[in-house]
C-alpha positions in Angstrom: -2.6 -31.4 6.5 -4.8 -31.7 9.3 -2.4 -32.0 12.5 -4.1 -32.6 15.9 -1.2 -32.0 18.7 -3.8 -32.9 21.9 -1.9 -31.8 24.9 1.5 -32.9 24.5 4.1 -30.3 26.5 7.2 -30.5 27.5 8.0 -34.3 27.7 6.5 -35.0 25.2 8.0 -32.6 22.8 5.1 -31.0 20.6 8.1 -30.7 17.4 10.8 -32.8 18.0 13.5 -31.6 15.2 12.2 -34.1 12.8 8.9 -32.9 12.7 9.3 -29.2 12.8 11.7 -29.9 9.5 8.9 -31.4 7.9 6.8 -28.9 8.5 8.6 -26.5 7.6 9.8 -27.9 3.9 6.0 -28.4 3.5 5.3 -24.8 4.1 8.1 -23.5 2.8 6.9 -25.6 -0.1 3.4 -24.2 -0.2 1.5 -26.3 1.8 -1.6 -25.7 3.8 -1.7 -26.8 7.6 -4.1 -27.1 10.1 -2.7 -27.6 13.5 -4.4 -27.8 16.6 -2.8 -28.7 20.5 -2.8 -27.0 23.9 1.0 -26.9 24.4 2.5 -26.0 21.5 3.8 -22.7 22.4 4.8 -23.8 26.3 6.9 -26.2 24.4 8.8 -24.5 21.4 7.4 -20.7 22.0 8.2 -20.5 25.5 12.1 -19.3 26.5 12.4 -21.1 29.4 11.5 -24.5 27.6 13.9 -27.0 27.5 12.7 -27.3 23.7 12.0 -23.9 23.2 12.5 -22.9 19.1 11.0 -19.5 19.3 12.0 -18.4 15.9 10.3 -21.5 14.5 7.6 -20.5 16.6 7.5 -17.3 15.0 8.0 -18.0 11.3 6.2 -21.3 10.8 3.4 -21.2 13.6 3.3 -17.0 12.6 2.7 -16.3 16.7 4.2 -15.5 19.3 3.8 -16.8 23.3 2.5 -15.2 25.6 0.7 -17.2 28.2 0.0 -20.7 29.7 -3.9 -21.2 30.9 -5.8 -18.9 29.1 -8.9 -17.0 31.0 -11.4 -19.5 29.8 -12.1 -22.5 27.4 -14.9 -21.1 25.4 -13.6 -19.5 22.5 -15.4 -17.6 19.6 -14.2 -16.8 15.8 -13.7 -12.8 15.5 -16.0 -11.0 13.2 -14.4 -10.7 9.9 -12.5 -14.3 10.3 -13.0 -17.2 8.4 -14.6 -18.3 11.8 -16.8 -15.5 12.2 -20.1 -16.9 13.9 -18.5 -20.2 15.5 -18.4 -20.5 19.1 -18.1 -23.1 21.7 -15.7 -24.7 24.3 -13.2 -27.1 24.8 -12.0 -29.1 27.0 -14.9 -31.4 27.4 -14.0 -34.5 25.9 -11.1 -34.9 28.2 -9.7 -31.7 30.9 -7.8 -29.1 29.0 -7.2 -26.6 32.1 -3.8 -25.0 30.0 -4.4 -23.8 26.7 -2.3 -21.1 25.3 -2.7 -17.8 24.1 -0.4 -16.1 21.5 -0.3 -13.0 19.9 0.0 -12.7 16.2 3.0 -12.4 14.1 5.0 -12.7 10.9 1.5 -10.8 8.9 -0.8 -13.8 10.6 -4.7 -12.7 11.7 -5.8 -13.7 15.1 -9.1 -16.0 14.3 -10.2 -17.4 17.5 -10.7 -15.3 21.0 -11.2 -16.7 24.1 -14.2 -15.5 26.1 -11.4 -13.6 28.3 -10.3 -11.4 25.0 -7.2 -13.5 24.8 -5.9 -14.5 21.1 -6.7 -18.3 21.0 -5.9 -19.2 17.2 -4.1 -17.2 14.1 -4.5 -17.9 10.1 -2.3 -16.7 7.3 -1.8 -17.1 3.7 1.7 -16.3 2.1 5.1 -17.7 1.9 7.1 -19.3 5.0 10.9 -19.2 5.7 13.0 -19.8 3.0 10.1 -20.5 0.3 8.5 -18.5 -2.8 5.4 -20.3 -3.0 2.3 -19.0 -0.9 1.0 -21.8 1.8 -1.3 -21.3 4.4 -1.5 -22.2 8.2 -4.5 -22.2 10.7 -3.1 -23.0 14.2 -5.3 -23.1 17.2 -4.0 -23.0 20.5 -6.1 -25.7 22.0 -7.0 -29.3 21.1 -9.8 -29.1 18.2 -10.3 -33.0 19.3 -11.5 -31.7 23.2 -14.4 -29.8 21.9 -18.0 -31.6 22.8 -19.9 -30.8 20.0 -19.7 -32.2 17.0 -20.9 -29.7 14.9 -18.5 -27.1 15.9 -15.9 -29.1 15.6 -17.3 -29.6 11.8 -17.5 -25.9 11.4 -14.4 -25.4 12.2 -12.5 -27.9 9.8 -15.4 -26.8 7.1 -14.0 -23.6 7.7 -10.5 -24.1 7.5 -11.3 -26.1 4.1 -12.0 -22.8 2.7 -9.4 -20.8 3.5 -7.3 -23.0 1.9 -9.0 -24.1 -1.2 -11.4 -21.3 -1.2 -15.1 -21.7 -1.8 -16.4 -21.7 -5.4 -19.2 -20.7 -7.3 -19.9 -22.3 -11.1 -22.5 -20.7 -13.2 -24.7 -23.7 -15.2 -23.1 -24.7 -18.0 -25.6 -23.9 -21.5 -25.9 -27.3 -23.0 -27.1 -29.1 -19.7 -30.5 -29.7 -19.2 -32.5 -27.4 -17.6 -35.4 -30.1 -16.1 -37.1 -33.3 -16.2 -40.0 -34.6 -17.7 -41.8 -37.5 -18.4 -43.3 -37.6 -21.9 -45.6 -40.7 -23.8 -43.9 -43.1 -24.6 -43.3 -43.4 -28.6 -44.0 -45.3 -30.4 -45.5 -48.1 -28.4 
């Protein structure tokens, strides 16, 4: 599931109950998720949110809060991530000026930095909540959909593609053809 939050907050709830309950009987279920928004964690990660779900926070979203407005809005994938060697910035298709910064949690990896050092995405593999079968969740803490350049925004998803399914390698099957070639023709 790729879930694009944009920069719904407070009012707009980021989960409503509905939602995170979905979510979480897909992960707990072994899904794979993608989510991406600026105001996730002010909404359900924060204490002092009217919505606030913290431990949901925690368990699904495998982070925890810890700031509004992050130092900048260029962001780089950490050596060693499945986003090592993807950089760019968002908030150029419309103004981000609050994306959050978390640190990880529940055995995620932080992915993404912003330029500022700050943790701006986490991944993890393994089982949620209540369930037995391994999922897998990429969560970004700013709208993948506010980024200006179309190929980073493709490397990103390409990336997150293989985390999940994983990339594979086939070696050539024997009894396929190994070229092409144009012989006379026979018998005319």
């Amino acid at each position: 599931v790729l879930w694009l939050l944009g920069d719904e907050s407070t009012a707009d709830r980021t989960f409503g109950p509905e939602e995170k309950a979905h979510l979480a009987g897909f992960l707990d279920g072994g899904g794979k998720a993608f989510l991406s928004g600026s105001e996730i964690g002010w909404d359900i990660g924060r204490i002092a949110s009217p919505n606030s779900d913290t431990s949901f926070y925690r368990r699904y979203l495998k982070a925890v809060y810890l700031g509004d407005a992050a130092s900048s809005t260029s962001f780089t994938g950490l050596a060693g991530s499945l986003f090592e060697g993807i950089s760019g910035t968002c908030g150029i298709e419309y103004p981000e000026d609050y994306p959050d910064y978390v640190q990880i949690s529940g055995g995620s990896a932080a992915v993404v930095s912003y330029s500022g050092g700050q943790i701006a995405g986490v991944g993890y593999r393994g089982a949620f909540g209540a369930g037995t079968n391994p999922g897998a969740l990429i969560y970004l803490c700013f709208p993948i959909e506010t980024i200006g350049t179309n190929s980073v925004r493709a490397a990103l998803i390409s990336g997150a593609l293989d985390y999940f399914e994983g990339t594979s390698s086939a070696a050539p099957r024997a009894d396929l053809p190994f070229g092409i070639a144009l012989l006379t023709s026979y018998p005319n």
